[in-house]
ZADREN-565705 format. One record per residue: x, y, z of N, C-alpha, C in turn. Coordinates in steps of 0.2 Angstrom, whole numbers, plus 5000, padded with zeros to 4 digits. Atoms other than C-alpha are relative to their C-alpha. Example, Ala and Ser with C-alpha at 12.3 -4.5 7.8 and 13.67 -1.06 7.14 Angstrom:
# ZADREN-565705
500449945000506249785039500450065000 499649944999506849955036499650055003 
END
This chain:
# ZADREN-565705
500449945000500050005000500450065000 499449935001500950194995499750015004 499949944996500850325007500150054998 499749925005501150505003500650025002 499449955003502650615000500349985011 499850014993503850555018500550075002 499449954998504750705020499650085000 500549944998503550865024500550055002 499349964999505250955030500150064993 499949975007505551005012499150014997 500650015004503650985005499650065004 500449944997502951135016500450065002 499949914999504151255016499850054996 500249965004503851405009500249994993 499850005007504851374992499849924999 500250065001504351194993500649964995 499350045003506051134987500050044995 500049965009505751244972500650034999 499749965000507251354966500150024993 500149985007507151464951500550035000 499149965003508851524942499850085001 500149905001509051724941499950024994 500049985007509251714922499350004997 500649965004507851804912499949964994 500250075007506951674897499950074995 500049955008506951754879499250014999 500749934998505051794881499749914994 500550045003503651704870500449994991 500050065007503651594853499850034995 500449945005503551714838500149984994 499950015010503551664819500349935000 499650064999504051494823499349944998 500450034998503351344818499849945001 500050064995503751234830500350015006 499650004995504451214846500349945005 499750074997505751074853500050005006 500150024996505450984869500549945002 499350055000507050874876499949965007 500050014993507050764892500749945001 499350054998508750674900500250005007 499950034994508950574914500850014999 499249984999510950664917500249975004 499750014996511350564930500550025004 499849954998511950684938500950004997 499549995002513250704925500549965001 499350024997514450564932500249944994 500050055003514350454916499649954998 500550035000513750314908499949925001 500050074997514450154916499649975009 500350004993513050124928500149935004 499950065000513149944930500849995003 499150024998515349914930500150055007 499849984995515450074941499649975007 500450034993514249994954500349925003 499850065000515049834953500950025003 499649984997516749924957500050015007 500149984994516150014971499949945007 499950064996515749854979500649975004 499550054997517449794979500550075002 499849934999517949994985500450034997 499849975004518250054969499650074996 500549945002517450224965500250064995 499849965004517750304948499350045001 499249985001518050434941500250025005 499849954995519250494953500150055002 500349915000519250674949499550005000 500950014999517250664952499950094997 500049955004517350864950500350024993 499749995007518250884934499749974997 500250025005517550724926499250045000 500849975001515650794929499950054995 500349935003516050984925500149974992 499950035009516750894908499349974997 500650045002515250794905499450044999 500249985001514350924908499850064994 499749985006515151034896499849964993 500250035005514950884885499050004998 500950005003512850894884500050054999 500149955004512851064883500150044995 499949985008513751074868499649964996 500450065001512750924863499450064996 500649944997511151054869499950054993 499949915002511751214860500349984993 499749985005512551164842499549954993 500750015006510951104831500349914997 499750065006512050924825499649945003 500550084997511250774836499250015001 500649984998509650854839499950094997 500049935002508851024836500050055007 500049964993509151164850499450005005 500750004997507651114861500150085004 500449904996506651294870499949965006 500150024994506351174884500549925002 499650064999507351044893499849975006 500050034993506950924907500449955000 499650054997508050854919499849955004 500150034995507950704929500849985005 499150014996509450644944500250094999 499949945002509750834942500450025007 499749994991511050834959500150085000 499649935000511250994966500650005006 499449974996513151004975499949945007 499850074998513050814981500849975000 499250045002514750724982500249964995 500150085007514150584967500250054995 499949975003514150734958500450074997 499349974999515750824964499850075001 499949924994514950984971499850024995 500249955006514251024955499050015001 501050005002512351084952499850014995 500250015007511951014939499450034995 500549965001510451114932500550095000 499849945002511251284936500649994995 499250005007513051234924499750004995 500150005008512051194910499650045000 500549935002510851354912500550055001 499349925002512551454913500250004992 499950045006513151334898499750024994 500449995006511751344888499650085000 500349945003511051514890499150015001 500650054999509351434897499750015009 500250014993508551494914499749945002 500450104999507951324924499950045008 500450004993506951294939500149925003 500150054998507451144950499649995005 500650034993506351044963500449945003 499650034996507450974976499449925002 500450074997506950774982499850025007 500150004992507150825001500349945002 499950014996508250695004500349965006 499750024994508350625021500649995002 499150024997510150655033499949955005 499950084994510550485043499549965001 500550075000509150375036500549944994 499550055003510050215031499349974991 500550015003509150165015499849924999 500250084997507950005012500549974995 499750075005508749845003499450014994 500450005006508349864985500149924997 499850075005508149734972500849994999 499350005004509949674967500250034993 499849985009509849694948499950085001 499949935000509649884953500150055006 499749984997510649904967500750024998 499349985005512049974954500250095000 500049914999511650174959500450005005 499949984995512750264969499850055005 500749964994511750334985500550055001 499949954996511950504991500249985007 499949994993512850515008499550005004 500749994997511750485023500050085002 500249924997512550655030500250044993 499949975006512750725010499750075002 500849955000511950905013499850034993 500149995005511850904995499349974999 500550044999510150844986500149974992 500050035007509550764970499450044994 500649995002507850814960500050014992 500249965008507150874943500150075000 499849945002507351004934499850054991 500250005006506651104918500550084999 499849945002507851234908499450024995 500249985005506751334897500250104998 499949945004507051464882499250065003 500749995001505051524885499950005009 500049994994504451604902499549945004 500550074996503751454915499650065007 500449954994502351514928499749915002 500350064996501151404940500349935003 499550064997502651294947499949965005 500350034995502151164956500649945000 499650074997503151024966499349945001 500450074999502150854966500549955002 499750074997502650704978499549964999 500550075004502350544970500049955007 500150074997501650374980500649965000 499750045001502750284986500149955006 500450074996503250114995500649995003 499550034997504950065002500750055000 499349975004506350194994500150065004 500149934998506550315008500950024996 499449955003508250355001500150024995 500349975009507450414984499250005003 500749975005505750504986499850024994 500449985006504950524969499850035000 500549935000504250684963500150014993 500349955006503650774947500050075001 500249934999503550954943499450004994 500449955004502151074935500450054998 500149945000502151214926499850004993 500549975005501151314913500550044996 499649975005502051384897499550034994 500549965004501151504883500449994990 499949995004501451444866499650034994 500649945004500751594854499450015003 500649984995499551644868499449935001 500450084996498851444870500649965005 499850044991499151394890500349924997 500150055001500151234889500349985006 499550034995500551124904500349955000 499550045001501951044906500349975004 499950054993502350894918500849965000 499450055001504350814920499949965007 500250044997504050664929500749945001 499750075001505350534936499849945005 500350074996504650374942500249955003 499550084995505150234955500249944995 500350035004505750104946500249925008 499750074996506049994960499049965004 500750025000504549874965499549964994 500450025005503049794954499850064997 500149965006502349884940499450025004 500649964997500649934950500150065005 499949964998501750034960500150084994 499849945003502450144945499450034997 500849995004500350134939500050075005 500349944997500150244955500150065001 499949924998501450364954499750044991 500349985007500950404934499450025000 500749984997499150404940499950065004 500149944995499450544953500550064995 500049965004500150644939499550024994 500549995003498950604927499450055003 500349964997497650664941500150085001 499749924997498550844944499950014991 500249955007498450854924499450014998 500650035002496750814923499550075002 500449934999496350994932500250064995 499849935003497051094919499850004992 500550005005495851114904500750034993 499949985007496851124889500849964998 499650055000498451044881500749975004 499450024994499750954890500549944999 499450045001501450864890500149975006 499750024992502050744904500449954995 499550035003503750684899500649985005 499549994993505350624908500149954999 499850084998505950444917499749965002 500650044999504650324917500249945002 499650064997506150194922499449924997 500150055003505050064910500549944999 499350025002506449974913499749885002 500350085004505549774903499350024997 500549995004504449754891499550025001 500749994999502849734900499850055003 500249944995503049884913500250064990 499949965007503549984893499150004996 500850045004501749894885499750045005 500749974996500649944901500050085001 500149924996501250124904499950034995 500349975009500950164886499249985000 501050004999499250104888499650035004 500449964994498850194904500250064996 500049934999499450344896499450004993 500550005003498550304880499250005001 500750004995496950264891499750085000 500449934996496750454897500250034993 499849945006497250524879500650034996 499249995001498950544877500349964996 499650035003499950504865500950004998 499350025000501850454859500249994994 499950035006502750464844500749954999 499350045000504250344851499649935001 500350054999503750174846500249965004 499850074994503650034861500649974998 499450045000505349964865500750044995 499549995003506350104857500650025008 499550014996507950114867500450075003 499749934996508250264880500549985004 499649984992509350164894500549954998 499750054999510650054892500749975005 499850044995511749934904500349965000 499650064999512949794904499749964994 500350065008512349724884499150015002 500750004998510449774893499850054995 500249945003509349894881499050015004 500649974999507749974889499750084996 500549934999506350104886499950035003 500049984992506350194900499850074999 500349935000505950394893499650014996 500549975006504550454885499850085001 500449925002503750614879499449984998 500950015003501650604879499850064999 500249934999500650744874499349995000 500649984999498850784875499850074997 500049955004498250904862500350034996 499449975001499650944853500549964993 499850075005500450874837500849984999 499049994999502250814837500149984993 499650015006503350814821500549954998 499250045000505150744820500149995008 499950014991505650654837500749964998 499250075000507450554841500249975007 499750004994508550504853500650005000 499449975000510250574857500749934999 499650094996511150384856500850045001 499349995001512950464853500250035007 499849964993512950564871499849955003 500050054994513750464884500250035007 500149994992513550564900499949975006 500650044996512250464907500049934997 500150065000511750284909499150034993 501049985002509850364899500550034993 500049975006509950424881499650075000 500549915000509250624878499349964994 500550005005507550614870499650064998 500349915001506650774860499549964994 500649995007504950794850500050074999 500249935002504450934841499450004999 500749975000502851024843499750054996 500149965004502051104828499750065002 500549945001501151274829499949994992 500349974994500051364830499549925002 500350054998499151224840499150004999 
END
């Protein structure tokens, strides 16, 4: 049985873990006609050997050793990725998921402000909240390969959205969840204006630890929160579909409420020790997408970058 958001520390402050960059967005969407939407699990920049490096660690080997240098590079590497039209087209919007801010995994980096310096991109992140000196549960094996935050890190982890296009109606959303107190789960909202049509736009990373009825509920408590906002809508991000059948059902829950995808089932965002999963999508509701891809050449991250393009006028 889930239970709600365990850390009400962070979830009731005034900012509600929110924190909005300083940098000023280039204004609305003029004579365009289209606009790119991009989502990438960065893990927190530290590369893309998720598997070997976890397997090291075990035997107390913990690459890279310069942690800050490799990251700040890594980071550098997506942003020129980001910023130079060749892999993808310059997305207006970006969501981040693992988006550490000024963690040790991460070398002190925060990840979200570099590449909103980088790219030229104010961003808004939504910290996880968390917990200092809770030990965390025993996960499944096969995806006890992540390196945990310190229990006294006072760094944190979360999402994160850069955008070219001004963001309003910022909301933190704590998703359901069930065992993972050393990883809460959470979504953001926010409302964006393309050619004076409200669009809301949801970055979602989801538990992947557990049965599949658990990730039905944290995608349900999203779809729910979108379901008060009358008019078109994106929820995109790390849906962690990581096997086929949790890939097959969470496409159908999302096609159930209307949502569509133009990444066919089983295209390949995550990969792992010779593993290939689906694990990111972009859904949209109301809205029609064009040209989509997936970044496969950028090796940051253990996740591949994914972007659709969103015709206007809508």
């Amino acid at each position: 049985m889930a239970i709600s958001a365990p850390f009400p520390d962070v979830s009731t402050q005034p900012d509600k873990g929110i924190e909005i960059g300083d940098r000023e967005s280039d204004g609305q969407i003029h004579d365009r006609s289209s606009v790119v939407l991009a989502s990438y699990n960065i893990r927190y920049g530290v590369g893309s050997r998720l598997i070997s490096s976890g397997l090291l660690r075990k035997i107390g080997i913990n690459p890279p050793r310069l942690r800050a240098e490799a990251v700040a590079l890594n980071l550098k590497t997506a942003a020129r990725v980001f910023s130079d039209n060749g892999l993808l087209p310059r997305p207006d919007i970006l969501a981040l998921q693992e988006a550490d801010k000024a963690t040790g995994r991460a070398g002190g980096q925060h990840v979200a402000a570099r590449l909103s310096l980088d790219l030229g991109m104010p961003f808004v992140h939504v910290g996880a909240g968390i917990p200092r000196g809770i030990k965390p549960e025993q996960r499944e094996w096969w995806l006890n390969f992540e390196e945990q935050i310190g229990l006294h890190d006072p760094g944190d982890t979360g999402v994160a959205l850069l955008s070219r296009l001004p963001l309003s109606e910022i909301e933190r959303i704590d998703l359901p969840w069930h065992k993972c107190a050393w990883r809460p789960r959470l979504a953001m909202g926010v409302t964006i204006e393309l050619e004076d049509q409200r669009v809301r736009l949801f970055n979602v990373h989801v538990d992947p630890h557990g049965p599949l009825d658990n990730q039905h509920q944290q995608v349900e408590a999203v779809l729910e929160r979108a379901e008060q906002f009358r008019g078109p809508r994106v929820i995109l991000g790390d849906f962690n579909t990581l096997s086929k059948e949790k890939a097959v059902e969470i496409r159908r829950l999302m096609e159930s409420r209307n949502y569509s995808t133009p990444f066919p089932t089983g295209t390949t965002t995550w990969r792992g020790a010779g593993l290939r999963f689906h694990a990111d999508w972009i859904f949209t509701n109301g809205l029609s997408v064009g040209r989509w891809g997936v970044v496969k050449p950028l090796n940051v991250s253990d996740h591949w970058p994914i972007w659709a393009e969103i015709a206007l006028p809508i």
